[in-house]
N, C-alpha and C positions, 0 to 999 in steps of 0.2 A: 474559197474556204473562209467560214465565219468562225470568230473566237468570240465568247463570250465572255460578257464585264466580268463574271466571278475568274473565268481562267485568268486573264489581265489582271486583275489586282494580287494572284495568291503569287504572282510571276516577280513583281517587281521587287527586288530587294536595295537597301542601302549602298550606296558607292563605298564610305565607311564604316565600319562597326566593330567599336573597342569595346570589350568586358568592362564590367567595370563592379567593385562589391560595395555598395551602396556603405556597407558598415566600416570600408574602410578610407571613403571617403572623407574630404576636409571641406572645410568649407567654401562656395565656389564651384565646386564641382572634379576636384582634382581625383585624379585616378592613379596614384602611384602611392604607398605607405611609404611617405620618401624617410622619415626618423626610423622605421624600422631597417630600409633599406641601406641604408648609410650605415646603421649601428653593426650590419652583418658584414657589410664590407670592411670595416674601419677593422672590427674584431680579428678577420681573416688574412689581417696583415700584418696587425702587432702578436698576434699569436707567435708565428712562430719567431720573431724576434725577439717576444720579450720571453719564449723558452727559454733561447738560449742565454739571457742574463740571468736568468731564476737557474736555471743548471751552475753555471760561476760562482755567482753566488751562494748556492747552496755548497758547493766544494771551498769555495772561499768560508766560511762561518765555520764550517765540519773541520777546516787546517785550522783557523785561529782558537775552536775547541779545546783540540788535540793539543796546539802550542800552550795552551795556558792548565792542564791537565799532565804535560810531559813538566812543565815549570815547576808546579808547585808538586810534583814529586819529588824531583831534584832539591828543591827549597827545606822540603821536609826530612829527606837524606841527609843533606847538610846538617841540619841543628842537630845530629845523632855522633856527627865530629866534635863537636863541642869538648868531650868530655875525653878524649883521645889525642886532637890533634895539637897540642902544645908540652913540653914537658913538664909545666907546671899542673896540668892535667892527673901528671902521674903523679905529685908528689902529696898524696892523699894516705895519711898515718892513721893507725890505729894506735892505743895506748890501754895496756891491761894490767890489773892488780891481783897479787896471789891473795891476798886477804881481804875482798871485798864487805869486809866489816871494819877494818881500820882503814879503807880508803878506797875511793873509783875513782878510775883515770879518762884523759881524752883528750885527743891530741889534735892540731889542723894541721892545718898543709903546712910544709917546711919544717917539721919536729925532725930532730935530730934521730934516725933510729938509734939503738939502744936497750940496755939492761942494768938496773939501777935498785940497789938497795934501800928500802925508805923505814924509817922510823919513827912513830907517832907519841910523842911524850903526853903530851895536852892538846885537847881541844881548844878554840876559842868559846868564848862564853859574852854573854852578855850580863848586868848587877842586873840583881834585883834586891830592894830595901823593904823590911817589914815597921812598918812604925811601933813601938807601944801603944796598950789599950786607952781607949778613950772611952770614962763614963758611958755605961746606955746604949742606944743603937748608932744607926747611919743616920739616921735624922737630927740626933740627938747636935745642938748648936757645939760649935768649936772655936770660932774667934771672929774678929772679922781685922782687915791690912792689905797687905798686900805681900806675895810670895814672889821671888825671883827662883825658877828654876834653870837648871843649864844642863845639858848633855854634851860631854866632850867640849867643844869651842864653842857651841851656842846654847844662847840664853833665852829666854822670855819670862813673860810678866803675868801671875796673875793674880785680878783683885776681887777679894772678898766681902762682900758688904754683907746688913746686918739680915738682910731679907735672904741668902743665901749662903751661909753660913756653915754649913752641915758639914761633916765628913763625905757626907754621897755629893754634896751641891760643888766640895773642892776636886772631888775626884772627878766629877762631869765637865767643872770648871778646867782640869789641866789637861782631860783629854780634846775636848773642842779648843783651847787655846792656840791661836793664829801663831806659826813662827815652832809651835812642838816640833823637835827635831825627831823624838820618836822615842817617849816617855808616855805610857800607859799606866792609868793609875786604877786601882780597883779598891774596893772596902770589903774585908771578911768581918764577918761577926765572931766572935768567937763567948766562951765561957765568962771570961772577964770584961767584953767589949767589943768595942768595934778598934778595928787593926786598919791602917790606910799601906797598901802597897802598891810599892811605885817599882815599875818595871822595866827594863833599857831593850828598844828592840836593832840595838846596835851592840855589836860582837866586839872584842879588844880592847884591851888594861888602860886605850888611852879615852875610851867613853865610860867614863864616872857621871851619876849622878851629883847635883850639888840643890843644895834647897836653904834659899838664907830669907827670912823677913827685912825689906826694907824699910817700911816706916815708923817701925814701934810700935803697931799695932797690937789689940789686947786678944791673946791665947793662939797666937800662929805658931811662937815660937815654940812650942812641941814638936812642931811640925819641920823644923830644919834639921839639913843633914850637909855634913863638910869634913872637911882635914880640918883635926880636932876637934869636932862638933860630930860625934858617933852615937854619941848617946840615946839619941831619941827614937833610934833603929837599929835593926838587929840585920845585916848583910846575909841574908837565903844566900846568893849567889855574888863571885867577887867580877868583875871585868876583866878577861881574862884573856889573854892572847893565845893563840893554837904554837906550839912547839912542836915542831920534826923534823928530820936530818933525811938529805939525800945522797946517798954514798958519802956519807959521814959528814956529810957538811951542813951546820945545822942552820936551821930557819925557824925567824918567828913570822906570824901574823895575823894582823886584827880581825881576820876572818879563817871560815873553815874552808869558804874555795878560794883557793890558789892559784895565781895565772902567773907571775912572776917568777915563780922560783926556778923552775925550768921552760927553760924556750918554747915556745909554740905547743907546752903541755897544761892541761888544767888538774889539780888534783882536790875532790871534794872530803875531805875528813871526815869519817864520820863512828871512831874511836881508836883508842891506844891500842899499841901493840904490845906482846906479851913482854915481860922485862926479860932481857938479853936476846930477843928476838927481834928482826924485824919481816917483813913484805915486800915481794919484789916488783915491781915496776917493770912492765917491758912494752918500747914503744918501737914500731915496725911497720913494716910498709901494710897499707889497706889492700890484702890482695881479692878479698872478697870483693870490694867495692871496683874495683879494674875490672875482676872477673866478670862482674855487670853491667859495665859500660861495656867492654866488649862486646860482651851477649846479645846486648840490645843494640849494636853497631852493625851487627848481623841481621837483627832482627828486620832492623830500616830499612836495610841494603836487600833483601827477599821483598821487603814490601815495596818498594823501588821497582825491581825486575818482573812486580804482578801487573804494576800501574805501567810497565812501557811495552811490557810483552802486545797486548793488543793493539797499541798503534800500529806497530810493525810487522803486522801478522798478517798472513795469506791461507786461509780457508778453499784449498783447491776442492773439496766435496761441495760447499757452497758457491765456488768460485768470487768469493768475500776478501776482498783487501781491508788492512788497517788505513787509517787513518793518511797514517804519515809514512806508508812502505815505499821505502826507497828516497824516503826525504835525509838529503846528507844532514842537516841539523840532529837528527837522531842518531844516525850511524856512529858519525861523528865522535858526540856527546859518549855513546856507550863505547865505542871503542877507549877513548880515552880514560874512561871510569874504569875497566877491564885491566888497562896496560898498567896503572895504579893499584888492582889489587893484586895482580899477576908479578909485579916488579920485588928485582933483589935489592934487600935495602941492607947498605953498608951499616951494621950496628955495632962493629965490632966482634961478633961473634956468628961463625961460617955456619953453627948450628941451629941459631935462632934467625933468620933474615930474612925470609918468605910467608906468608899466613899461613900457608899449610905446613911448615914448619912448629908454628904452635896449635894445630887442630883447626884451623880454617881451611875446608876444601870444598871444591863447585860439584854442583851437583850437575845432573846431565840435562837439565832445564834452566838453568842458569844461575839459580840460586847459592847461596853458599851453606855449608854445615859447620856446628862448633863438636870437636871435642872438649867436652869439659877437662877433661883430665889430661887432656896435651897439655892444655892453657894451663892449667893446674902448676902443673911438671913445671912447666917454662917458666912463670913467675915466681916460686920457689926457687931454680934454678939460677936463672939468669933473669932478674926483675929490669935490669938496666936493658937490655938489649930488648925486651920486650916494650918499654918506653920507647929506644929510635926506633922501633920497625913502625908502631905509629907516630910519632912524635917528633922523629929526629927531622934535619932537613930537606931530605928525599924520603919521611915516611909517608905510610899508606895514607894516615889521617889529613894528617899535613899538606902531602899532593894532593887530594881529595879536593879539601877547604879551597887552597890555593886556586885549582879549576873552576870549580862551581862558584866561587868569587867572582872568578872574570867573566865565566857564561852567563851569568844570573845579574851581572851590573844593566846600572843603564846604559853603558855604551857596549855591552858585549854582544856577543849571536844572538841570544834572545831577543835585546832587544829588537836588534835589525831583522829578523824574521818578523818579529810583530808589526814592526811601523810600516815594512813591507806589504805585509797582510793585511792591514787598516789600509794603506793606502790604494788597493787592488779594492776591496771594500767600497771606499767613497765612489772610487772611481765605478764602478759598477752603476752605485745608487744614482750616482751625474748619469749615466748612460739608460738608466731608466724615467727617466725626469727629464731628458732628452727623447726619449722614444713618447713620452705621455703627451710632449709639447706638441712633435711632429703630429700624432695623432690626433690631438685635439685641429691643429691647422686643414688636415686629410677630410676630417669629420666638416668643416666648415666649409671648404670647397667642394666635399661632393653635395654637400645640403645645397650649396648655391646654384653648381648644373644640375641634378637633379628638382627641386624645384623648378629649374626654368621648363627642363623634360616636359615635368608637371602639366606646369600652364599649356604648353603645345599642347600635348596629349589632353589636355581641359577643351583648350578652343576647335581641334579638330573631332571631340566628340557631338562640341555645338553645330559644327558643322554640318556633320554626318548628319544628325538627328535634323538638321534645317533641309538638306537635300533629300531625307527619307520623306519629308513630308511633301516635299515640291513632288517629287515623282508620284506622290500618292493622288495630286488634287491634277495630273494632266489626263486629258482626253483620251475614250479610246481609241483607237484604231478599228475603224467597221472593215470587215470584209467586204469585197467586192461581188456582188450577185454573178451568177452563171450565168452565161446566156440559155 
């Protein structure tokens, strides 16, 4: 049997033969995409490690959220105690006048209550001095020296030379003068002249004007005015002290308001009462102003109950937990906030000593409602007992404060839930910074077997390709003729 050279050559094939994609070849001759290959393995092993830190962590960030979201609720609950939780809280007065024409009243904290007869004889007043006419206008020259004015205890100086001289130039002259304790000067024109009026804008008999020349200077002296020296002015207005009696007991002073006469009451005069009459005074507890801190003590406390409700909430249609459901930090917290508004507070009175007692009751969501008009009732009522139920030593406010004091310090639950938190945190982010390390190590050892792969699989391609060709250039094999 004869074969022919074509059948022999289409027969012979290579001992080896690796694929190989030209494009994704390095240089050398390498047959493996070893930087891709490595990148898919490295990836396929930190994957699902670093899932599970990116899961912790994202629960971890979602609690420390929730912790600083449930805080600064509580924090802002808190300042809503402010105005509730001490008894000096309650001692907030009002003070009112039956003749708000002969006097308004006003009272602070700690006014004695009270009803009180008042009687307004005189206002306080302040001088005012008209000078006599002077020749001609405001321009018109008047002297030139020097003038000592005074108000009450103080004095100043001023001087007139010959370049400003005027009745306008002295009246510009004493109101710009350095040390005026509060003497306003003005110039009317009049029919006959120019008039200089000097004005006191201090109230009480004991601020007089005084106006003397000290150097003997020529034509000022018209211009003084003193005890025994009246003449050169006509008194508009005397210095005058306010006169009025409080349940008969009478008072002066050098102003029209009053802070003195009665404790912790201001009264602003502002005229007489009829003769043989007087105005009553009556100064009483602020219930209005209670009424409103409480309101808005409620108000806090609803808005409180909106900001915690969704931590702690379970959505079984969405199958949706809060935040922080079943976290005792929360429970916790509201339980103790609950047994606080829920609690009987010894105030001395069996009728007043619960919030729902005076128109505080829970709604079926958690929230609270006010009755205005319980509250109403109760501080009309019983104002004292309404102060300990918030205020006293076991009241609502009081407890409140005293709580959220200690949860909200730096060394309470909060804190240690947080530092907790933080410290679950770093620790994570070390565990990822340790997975990057390891990874990057993994990444360097497969590059260094797999490169060496490489080179094998390089050198036995040369191979192949050097033994395809050896088999290519041997002899045929001739058949052997038939006999």
């Amino acid at each position: 049997m004869t074969t022919s050279s074509t059948d022999a050559t289409s027969t012979a094939q290579p001992v080896v033969s690796i694929a190989s994609n030209s494009s994704s070849q390095a240089a050398g001759g390498s047959v493996i995409d070893v930087s891709s290959l490595v990148s898919q393995l490295v990836a396929a092993t930190q994957a699902p490690q670093q899932a599970v830190i990116t899961a912790q962590t994202q629960a971890v960030t979602t609690q420390i959220s929730a912790l600083g979201t449930l805080k600064s609720a509580l924090s802002t609950f808190q300042s809503s105690l402010s105005t509730l939780d001490t008894p000096s809280a309650f001692q907030v007065q009002t003070a009112n006048s039956s003749d708000q024409t002969a006097f308004t009243a006003s009272a602070a904290s700690g006014a004695a209550p009270g009803t009180y007869n008042v009687t307004v004889s005189a206002l306080a007043q302040a001088q005012q001095l008209l000078s006599g006419a002077f020749a001609g206008v405001a321009s018109a020259n008047v002297g030139t020296g020097t003038l000592a004015l005074s108000l009450g205890g103080t004095s100043f100086d001023v001087t007139v030379g010959a370049s400003d001289n005027s009745l306008a130039d002295i009246a510009a002259a004493i109101n710009s003068a350095p040390g005026n304790p509060g003497i306003a000067a003005t110039v009317l024109q009049g029919a006959d002249g120019a008039h200089l009026v000097l004005s006191s804008s201090l109230t009480g008999a004991a601020n007089t004007i005084q106006v003397t020349e000290t150097d003997g200077g020529n034509g000022l002296t018209a211009l003084t005015y003193g005890s025994g020296n009246t003449g050169n002015y006509t008194q508009q207005a005397a210095a005058q002290d306010a006169a009025f009696s409080i349940s008969g007991v009478a008072y002066t002073s050098p102003s029209n308001t009053v802070t003195d006469a009665l404790s912790g009451v201001t009264l602003n005069l502002l005229g007489t009462t009829s003769a043989g009459s007087n105005a009553t005074l009556s100064v009483g507890n602020d219930t209005a102003t209670i009424e409103s801190n409480i309101s808005s003590f409620v108000t806090a406390y609803n808005t409180l109950v909106s900001a915690i409700a969704p931590l702690g909430s379970y959505d079984a249609g969405t199958n949706t937990a809060g935040p922080m459901l079943g976290n005792a930090l929360l429970s916790g917290t509201t339980n103790q906030i609950q047994q606080a508004l829920y609690s009987v507070v010894n105030t001395g009175s069996s009728t007043y000593n619960t919030l729902a007692s005076i128109g505080i009751t829970t709604n079926t969501d958690g929230s609270l409602s006010l009755n205005s008009a319980t509250l109403s009732n109760a501080l009309s009522t019983n104002f004292s007992a309404v102060s300990q139920l918030f205020s006293g030593t076991n009241g609502v406010a009081a407890a409140l404060n005293t709580q959220l004091t200690g949860d909200l310090s730096s060394t309470g639950d909060f804190a240690s839930a947080s530092n907790t938190l933080v410290q679950q945190e770093n620790a994570l982010s070390t565990q990822t910074t340790q997975l990057n390390a390891q990874m990057t190590a993994l990444s360097a050892s497969l590059t260094q077997q797999y490169s060496a792969l490489n080179v094998l699989l390089s050198s036995l391609q040369t191979t192949s390709a050097y033994l395809t060709q050896q088999f290519a250039t041997l002899p045929l094999v001739q058949g052997v003729p038939e006999a």
